[in-house]
C-alpha positions as CSV (number, residue, x, y, z in Angstrom):
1,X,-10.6,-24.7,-68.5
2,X,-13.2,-23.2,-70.9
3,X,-12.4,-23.4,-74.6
4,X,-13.7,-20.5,-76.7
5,X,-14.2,-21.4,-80.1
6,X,-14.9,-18.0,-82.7
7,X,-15.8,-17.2,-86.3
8,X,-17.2,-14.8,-88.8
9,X,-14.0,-12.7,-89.7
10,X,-13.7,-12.1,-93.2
11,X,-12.9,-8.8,-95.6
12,X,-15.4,-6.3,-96.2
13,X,-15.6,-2.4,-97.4
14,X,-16.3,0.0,-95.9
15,X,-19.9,0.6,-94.7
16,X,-20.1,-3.2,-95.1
17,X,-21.5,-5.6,-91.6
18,X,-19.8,-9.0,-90.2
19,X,-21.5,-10.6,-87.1
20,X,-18.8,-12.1,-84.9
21,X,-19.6,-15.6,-82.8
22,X,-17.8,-17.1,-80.3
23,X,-19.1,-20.7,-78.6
24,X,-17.7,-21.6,-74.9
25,X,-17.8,-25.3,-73.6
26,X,-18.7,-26.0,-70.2
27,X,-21.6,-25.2,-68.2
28,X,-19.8,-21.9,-66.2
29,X,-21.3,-19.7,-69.4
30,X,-24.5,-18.3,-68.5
31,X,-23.4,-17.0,-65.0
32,X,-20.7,-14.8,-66.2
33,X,-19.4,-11.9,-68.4
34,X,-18.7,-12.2,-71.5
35,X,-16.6,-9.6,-73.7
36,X,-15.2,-8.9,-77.2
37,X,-11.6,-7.6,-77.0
38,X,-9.9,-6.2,-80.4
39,X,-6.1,-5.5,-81.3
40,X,-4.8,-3.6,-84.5
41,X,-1.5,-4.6,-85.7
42,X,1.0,-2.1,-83.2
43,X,-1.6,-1.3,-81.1
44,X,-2.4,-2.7,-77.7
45,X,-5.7,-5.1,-76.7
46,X,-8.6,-2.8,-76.2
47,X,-12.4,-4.1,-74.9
48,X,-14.7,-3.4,-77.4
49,X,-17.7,-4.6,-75.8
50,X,-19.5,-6.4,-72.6
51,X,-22.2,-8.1,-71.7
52,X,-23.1,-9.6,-68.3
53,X,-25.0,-12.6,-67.5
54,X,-28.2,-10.5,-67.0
55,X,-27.6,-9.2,-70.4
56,X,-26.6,-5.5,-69.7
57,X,-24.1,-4.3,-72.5
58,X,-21.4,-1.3,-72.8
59,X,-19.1,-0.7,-75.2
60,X,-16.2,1.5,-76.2
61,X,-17.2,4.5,-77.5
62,X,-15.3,3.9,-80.9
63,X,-18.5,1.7,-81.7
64,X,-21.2,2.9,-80.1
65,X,-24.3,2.8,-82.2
66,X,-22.3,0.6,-84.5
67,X,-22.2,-2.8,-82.5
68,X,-24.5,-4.9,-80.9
69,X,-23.4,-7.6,-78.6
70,X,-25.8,-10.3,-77.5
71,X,-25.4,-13.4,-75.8
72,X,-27.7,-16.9,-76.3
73,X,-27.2,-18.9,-73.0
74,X,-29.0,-22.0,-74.2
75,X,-26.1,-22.3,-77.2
76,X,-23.6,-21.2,-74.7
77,X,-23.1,-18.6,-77.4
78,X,-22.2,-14.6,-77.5
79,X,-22.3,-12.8,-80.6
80,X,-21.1,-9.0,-81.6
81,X,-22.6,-7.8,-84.8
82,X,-21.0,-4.9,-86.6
83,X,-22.4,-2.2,-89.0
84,X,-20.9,0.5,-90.4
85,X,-17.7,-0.9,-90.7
86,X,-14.1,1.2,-90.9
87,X,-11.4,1.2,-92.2
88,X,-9.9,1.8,-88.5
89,X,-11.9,-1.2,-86.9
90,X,-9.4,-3.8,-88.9
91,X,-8.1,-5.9,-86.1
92,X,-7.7,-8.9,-84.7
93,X,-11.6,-10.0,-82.6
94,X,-10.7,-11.8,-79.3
95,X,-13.8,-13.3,-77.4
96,X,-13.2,-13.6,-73.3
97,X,-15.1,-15.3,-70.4
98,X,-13.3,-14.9,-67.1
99,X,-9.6,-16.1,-67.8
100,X,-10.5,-17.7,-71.1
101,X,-9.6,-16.2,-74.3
102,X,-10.6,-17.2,-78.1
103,X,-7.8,-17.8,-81.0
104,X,-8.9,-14.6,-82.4
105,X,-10.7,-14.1,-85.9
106,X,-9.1,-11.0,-88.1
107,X,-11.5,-8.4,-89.6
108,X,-10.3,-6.1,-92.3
109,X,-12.1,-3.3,-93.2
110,X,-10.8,-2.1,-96.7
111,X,-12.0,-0.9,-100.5
């Protein structure tokens, strides 16, 4: 089974950016998907953001123009940078690829 490994959580304020990175083993990681899924304390998991193998992105519309997710198949590595931060995006950042999931990283997003 994969192993997703991800980092780059921290506090910030408000306005403030974080980029998120999450590293896969195995060699299946430059033929599929990857995403970023989020979830707030109470709330359910939502997808924040996509990106196939070809490198075509989507994202939820809560970040659009905020987020960037890219992907670097030669580090078997997908990234989500965020700008603009909220108070509202504080969660808990999961990484998936297929069936795999990270151990999560928590943002917070507070003055």
């Amino acid at each position: 089974q994969v192993q997703l490994v991800e980092s780059g959580g921290g506090l910030v304020q408000p306005g403030g950016s974080l980029r998120l990175s999450c590293t896969a083993s195995g060699s299946i990681f430059n033929i599929y998907a990857m995403a970023w899924y989020r979830q707030a304390p109470g709330k359910q998991r939502e997808l924040v953001a996509f990106i196939t193998s070809r490198g075509t992105t989507n994202y939820a519309d809560s970040v659009k123009g905020r987020f960037t997710i890219s992907r670097d198949n030669a580090k078997n590595t997908v990234y989500l940078q965020m700008n603009e931060l909220k108070p509202e995006d504080t969660a808990v950042y999961y990484c998936n690829l297929v069936d795999s999931w990270g151990q999560g990283t928590q943002v917070t997003v507070s003055s």
